[in-house]
N, C-alpha and C positions, 0 to 999 in steps of 0.2 A: 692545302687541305684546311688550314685554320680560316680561311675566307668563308668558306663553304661552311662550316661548323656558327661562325657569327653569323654570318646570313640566315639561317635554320633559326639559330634562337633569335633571330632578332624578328625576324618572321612568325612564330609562336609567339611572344611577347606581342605583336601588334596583331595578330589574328587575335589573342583572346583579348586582346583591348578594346580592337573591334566588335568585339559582341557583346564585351560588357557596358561599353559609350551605346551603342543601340541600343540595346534592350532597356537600358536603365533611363536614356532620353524617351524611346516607344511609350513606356509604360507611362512617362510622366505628362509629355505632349500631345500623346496618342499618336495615330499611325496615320490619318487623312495625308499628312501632310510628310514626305519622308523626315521628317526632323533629323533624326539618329545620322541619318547618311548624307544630311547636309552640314551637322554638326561635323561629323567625323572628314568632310570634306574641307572645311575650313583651318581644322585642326591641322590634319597633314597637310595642309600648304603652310602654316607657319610652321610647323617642324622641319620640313623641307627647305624652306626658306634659310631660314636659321641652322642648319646644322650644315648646309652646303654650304653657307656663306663664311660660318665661323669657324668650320676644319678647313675652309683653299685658304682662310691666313693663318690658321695657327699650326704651319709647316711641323712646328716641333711635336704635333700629336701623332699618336700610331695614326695609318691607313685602314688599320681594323676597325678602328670607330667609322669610317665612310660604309663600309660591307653590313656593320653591327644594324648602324641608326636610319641612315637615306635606303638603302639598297633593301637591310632587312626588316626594321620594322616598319618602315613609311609603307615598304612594297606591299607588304602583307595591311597592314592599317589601311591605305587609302582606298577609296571605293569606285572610281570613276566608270566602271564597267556597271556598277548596282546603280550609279547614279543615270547611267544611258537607259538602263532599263528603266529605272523610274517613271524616266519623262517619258520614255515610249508605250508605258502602262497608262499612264496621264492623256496621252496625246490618243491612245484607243480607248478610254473610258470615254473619251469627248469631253474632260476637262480640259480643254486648249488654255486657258487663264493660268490654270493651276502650271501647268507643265512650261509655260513661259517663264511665269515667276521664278519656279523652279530653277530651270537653265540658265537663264539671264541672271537671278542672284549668285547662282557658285559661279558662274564665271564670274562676276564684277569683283565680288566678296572674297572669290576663291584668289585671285590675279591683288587684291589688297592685301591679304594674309600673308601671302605670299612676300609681300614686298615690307609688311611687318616684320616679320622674321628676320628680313636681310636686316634691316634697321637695328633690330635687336643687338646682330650680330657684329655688327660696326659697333654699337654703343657700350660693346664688353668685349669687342678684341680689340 
């Protein structure tokens, strides 16, 4: 049951995170461009990165923190399903450039973040 309990809050904590990283990048960059949910996309791959990497060595932490951080807040934070829509918004407006950019930077950007995090996570366990 305490799995399920982390995972809830960890989940609420990255859902309103998630709406206050968009709205707060939206308002700043405007919206042409999904900033917000490309920001919030590189973010949770360094968190991802970094907190799988840093709890599979440091055996001596609870399991709760895997449920709490990757499972509940990542799951609820990361956007990859707003991100497919995007580009598929992009690729039916007949922005074809735009919707390339798009995809092809969170993946390149999104897969280096990623690999940030793990670095992180070696250089402090």
């Amino acid at each position: 049951m305490q799995k399920y309990l982390l995972i809830a809050v960890g989940g609420a904590l990255g859902s309103l995170t998630r709406y206050w990283v968009g709205a707060y990048i939206g308002s700043r960059m405007g919206t042409r461009f999904p900033y917000g949910t490309f920001v919030i996309n590189l973010t949770a791959c360094v968190i991802i990165g970094f907190s799988l990497t840093y709890l599979g060595r440091r055996v001596e932490l609870s399991p709760a923190w895997r449920y709490l951080i990757p499972v509940g807040f990542v799951g609820a934070y990361s956007t990859f399903s707003t991100y497919e829509w995007e580009t598929l918004s992009s690729l039916r407006s007949g922005a074809f450039a735009l919707a390339a950019l798009y995809a092809v930077g969170s993946l390149i950007l999104g897969l280096a973040s990623v690999w940030l995090g793990a670095v992180l996570a070696d250089v402090i366990a």
